[in-house]
C-alpha positions, 0 to 999 in steps of 0.5 A: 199647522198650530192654531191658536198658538198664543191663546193655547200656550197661555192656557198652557203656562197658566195652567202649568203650576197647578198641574206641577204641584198636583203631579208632585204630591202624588210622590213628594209632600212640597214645602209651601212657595212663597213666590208670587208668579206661577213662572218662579213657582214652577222654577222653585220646583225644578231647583228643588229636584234639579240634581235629580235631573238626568241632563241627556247624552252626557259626555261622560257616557259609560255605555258608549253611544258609539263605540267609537267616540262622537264626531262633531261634524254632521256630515253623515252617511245614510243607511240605504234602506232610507234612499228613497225617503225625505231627510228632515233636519231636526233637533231635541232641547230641554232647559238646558239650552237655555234662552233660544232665538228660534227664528235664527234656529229656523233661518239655519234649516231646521224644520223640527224639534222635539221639545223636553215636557219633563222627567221622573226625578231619578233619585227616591223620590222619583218625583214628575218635573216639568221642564221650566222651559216647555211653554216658552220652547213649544210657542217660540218654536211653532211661531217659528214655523218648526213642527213640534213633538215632545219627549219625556225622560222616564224612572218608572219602576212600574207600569203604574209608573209608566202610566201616571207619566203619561197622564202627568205629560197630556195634562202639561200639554192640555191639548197643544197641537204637536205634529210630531210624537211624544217620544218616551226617553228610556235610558240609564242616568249616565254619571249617577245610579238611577231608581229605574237602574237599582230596581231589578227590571227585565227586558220584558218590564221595560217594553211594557213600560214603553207600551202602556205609556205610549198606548196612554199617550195614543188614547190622548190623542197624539202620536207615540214613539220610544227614544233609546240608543242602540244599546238600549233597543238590542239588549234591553227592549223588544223592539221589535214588538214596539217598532210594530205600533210605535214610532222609533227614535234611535241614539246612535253617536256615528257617521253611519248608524249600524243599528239593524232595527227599524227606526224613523228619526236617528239621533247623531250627534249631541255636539251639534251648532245651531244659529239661535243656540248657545252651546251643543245641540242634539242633531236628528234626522228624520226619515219622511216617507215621500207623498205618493198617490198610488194611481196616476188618475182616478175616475168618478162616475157622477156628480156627488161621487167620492173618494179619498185615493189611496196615497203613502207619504208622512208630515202635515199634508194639505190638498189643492184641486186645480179646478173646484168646478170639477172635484173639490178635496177635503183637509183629510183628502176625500174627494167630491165630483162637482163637475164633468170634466177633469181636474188634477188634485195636488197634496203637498207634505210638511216634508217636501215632498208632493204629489198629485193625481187625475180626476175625471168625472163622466156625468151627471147621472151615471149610466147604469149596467148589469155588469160593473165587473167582468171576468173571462178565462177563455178567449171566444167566451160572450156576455151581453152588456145591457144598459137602463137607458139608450147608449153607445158602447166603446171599449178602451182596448179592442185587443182586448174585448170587443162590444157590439151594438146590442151589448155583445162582449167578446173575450179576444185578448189577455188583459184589461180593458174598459167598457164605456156606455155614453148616452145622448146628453154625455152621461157614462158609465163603465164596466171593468173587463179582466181576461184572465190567461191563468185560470185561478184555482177554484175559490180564489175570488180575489185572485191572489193566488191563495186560497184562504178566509179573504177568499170565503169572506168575500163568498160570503158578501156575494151571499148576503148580497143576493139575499137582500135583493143587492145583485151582483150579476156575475159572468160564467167564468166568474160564477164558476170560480165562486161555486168551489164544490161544482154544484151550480149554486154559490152557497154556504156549503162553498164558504164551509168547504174553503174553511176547511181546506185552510184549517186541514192546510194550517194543520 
C-alpha cells in the first residue's frame, strides 16, 4: 500500500518547515525563530496559533451532534441500506492525542485512520497550520499497516480561501501515498466565535467552498470528500450536489445515525478507547463496498487478447491468477491470454472482501466468421454462418439455435445461445445468437426499450463502419430493426428521424 514510507516521510518532515513559514506569510508577518531544528520550528508555529486551534467535536458542543447526547459505547446499529457492505473500523487523530503506539492501535483491529494535516486558524488572522504531528501520525500509522487519509479543518471565507487550503495540504503531503480521501472539515468552532461563523456565508457559499477544495485536491492527485455533522450536511451545504462527486463523512453522535443523505464513513463516537491512545478517540466506520466481478466467467478468443471485467468493490484491491500460463492479470486488473486453457483470476480488497472469476482462452489463432453477433425475432428465421477456414460447428443450446454443417442457423428457441467454430488444430471462434420473443420497437438497437440518442449513436457507429470498409454484417431481423424509416438502407436519414422523435418527445 505505501511505498517507500521512510524515504517519502523524511522528505515530508524536512520539507515541513519551509513550506509552514511560506503558507503563514501569505496571511501573517512571523516573527523570526531562533530554534535550531525544523521539529521546534514547526512547534514554535503551532503554539503561537494554538488558541486558534479548533480542538474537534468538543464536549461542549451547542449544536448538538446528537440530540440526545453521546453514548461511549461502541455498540451501534446500522443503517440498512449498508447490510451488504464491508464495515471498517476507522479512526480520526491530530495533535491532540498525543504521542500513539500504532502497532497496539493496529493489534486492537483498527484497519484506518484519518490523520489531521492542519487547519485555518479560526481567529483574524485566519492564518494555515500544520498539524505538529502529521509526519510522525502518517509514517507510524502506515508502518503499522493502517490505510491512511488526511482531513483539514477549514475558516475559509472565500473560494480563493478554500483553494489556497488546498494547495497549503498537497504541498504538506508532497505526494505521500494515502489510500484513503483527504477529507475538508467544515464546522463551526464550537466554545468560540469563528471567522468563517462572523462572515455572512450562505448555504451556496459554503458547498462551493467544499467543491473547489475538493476539485483542487482531485487534480493533485488524490481522493476527496466533505466531513460535516448532520447538522451541517441538512441545513447548511447542498449535499446532495457534493455527495454526487465527493466522498461523504457524516458526524452524527447516536447508536443509530438518522441522517437520510448519502455518506460512506459515519463518525459516532468522540469518546472512543483505543489500545496505543491515551485518552478518547474519534470512533468511525467506513462502509466498504464488497468486490464483486460482474460475470462468473470470461472468455478470450486468443492469445494476446485483453480484457479488464467489469467488477464493483472498494479499498487497495491486488489481483492473482491461478495460472500465469493461461491468463496473467496487471496491478490495475487487465487481463492477458497467455495460453489455451482455463485459469481463475482472484482479486482481494484491503477490505476483506474477494472475489474471482473464469478465464477461458480458446485458441492461438482465432477462428474468424462473418457474424460475431446474431439477432432473430421469429422462430424458423435462417442465416448462413460461414468461416475463413474449415471448421465444425456447435451450438451451446439446441433449443435455442440449430446449426448445420454447412453453417445453416436456424432460429428454434427464445433466448441465447452460443455458436462455436473449432478447426482441426483447436482453434475457435464464437458467434453470440439472441432469439428475441418481443419484437423491439424500430430504432431500438440496444434493445433497452427506449428510443433515445444511445440508439441514433450507435446507427451511427454501423455507418462510419461501412464506409471505411470496417463490415459489420447484420441478419434480416437485426438489419430491419437499424432502418427505422423502412427504406431498405441504414443511413443518415434513420439517425435524423431517431433525433427528432426524442426532441418532439422532450417537448
Amino acid at each position: 500500500m505505501i511505498c517507500n514510507k521512510k524515504s517519502r516521510c523524511s522528505r515530508l518532515f524536512a520539507s515541513i518547515g519551509a513550506v509552514l513559514l511560506a503558507s503563514q506569510c501569505m496571511t501573517v508577518c512571523l516573527p523570526a525563530l531562533a530554534a535550531e531544528t525544523k521539529e521546534e520550528q514547526i512547534q514554535a508555529i503551532y503554539d503561537q496559533y494554538k488558541l486558534e486551534d479548533p480542538e474537534r467535536f468538543h464536549e461542549n458542543s451547542k449544536l448538538a451532534l446528537s440530540e440526545e447526547g453521546e453514548s461511549e459505547s461502541q455498540d451501534v446499529e446500522h443503517d440498512e441500506r449498508f447490510d451488504d457492505f464491508v464495515r471498517i473500523r476507522c479512526i480520526d487523530v491530530s495533535k491532540f492525542q498525543g504521542d500513539i503506539d500504532w502497532e497496539a492501535v493496529a493489534a486492537d483491529g483498527v484497519s484506518q485512520v484519518i490523520v489531521r494535516a492542519g487547519y485555518r486558524g479560526y481567529g483574524s488572522t485566519g492564518a494555515l497550520v500544520q498539524d505538529p504531528k502529521l509526519a510522525e501520525n502518517l509514517e507510524g500509522a502506515a508502518n503499522a499497516g493502517l490505510e491512511v487519509g488526511v482531513y483539514f479543518y477549514t475558516q475559509a471565507i472565500t473560494e480563493e480561501e478554500a483553494i489556497e487550503e488546498a494547495d497549503f495540504v498537497l504541498s504538506i503531503l508532497e505526494g505521500f501515498p494515502l489510500s484513503l480521501p483527504v477529507y475538508y472539515d467544515i464546522e463551526n468552532v464550537d466554545y468560540a466565535k469563528g471567522r468563517m461563523d462572523n462572515a455572512g456565508l450562505t448555504t451556496e457559499d459554503f458547498t462551493a467552498h467544499c467543491d473547489v477544495f475538493c476539485s483542487t485536491i482531485e487534480a493533485g492527485g488524490y481522493d476527496a470528500g466533505v466531513y460535516a455533522n448532520k447538522n451541517w450536511l441538512t441545513n447548511h451545504l447542498n449535499s446532495e450536489e457534493l455527495a454526487e462527486k465527493y466522498h461523504i463523512w457524516l458526524a452524527e453522535y447516536k447508536n443509530k445515525a438518522t441522517y437520510t443523505g448519502e455518506y460512506q464513513m459515519w463518525q459516532y463516537s468522540s469518546k472512543g478507547k483505543v489500545d496505543g491512545i491515551s485518552g478518547n478517540v474519534d470512533m468511525n466506520v467506513n462502509y466498504s463496498r464488497k468486490v464483486t466481478y460482474a460475470a462468473n466467467g470470461l472468455t478470450l478468443a486468443q492469445i494476446g487478447d485483453t480484457s479488464v471485467p467489469v467488477m464493483s468493490g472498494e479499498g487497495t484491491i491486488s489481483y492473482r491468477s491461478s495460472d500465469p500460463l493461461v491468463a496473467t492479470v496487471s496491478k490495475d486488473g487487465e487481463i492477458t491470454a497467455v495460453g489455451m486453457g482455463t485459469a481463475r483470476i482472484s482479486a482481494v480488497s484491503s477490505n476483506g472482501s474477494s472475489d474471482s472469476i473464469e478465464i477461458t482462452v480458446l485458441s492461438k489463432n482465432k477462428v474468424v466468421m462473418n457474424y460475431s453477433t446474431m439477432i432473430f425475432t421469429h422462430l424458423g428465421d435462417t442465416e448462413v454462418l460461414k468461416a475463413d477456414r474449415d471448421v465444425i460447428w456447435t451450438s451451446s443450446d439446441t433449443q435455442v439455435i440449430n446449426i448445420g454443417e454447412d453453417g445453416t442457423v436456424k432460429a428454434v428457441g427464445y433466448g441465447t445461445a452460443d455458436l462455436i467454430a473449432e478447426d482441426a488444430e483447436g482453434n475457435k471462434g464464437i458467434c453470440n445468437v439472441i432469439v428475441l420473443e418481443n419484437v423491439p420497437e424500430l430504432g431500438d438497437v440496444n434493445f433497452d426499450g427506449v428510443l433515445d440518442i444511445s440508439d441514433a449513436s450507435s446507427i451511427l457507429t454501423y455507418i462510419a463502419n461501412e464506409l471505411i470498409g470496417s463490415k459489420v454484417n447484420l441478419t434480416q431481423s437485426h438489419y430491419a430493426i437499424y432502418d427505422y424509416n423502412l427504406d431498405g438502407n441504414i443511413d443518415s436519414a434513420d439517425v435524423s428521424q431517431i433525433l427528432t422523435y426524442c426532441a418532439e418527445k422532450m417537448f
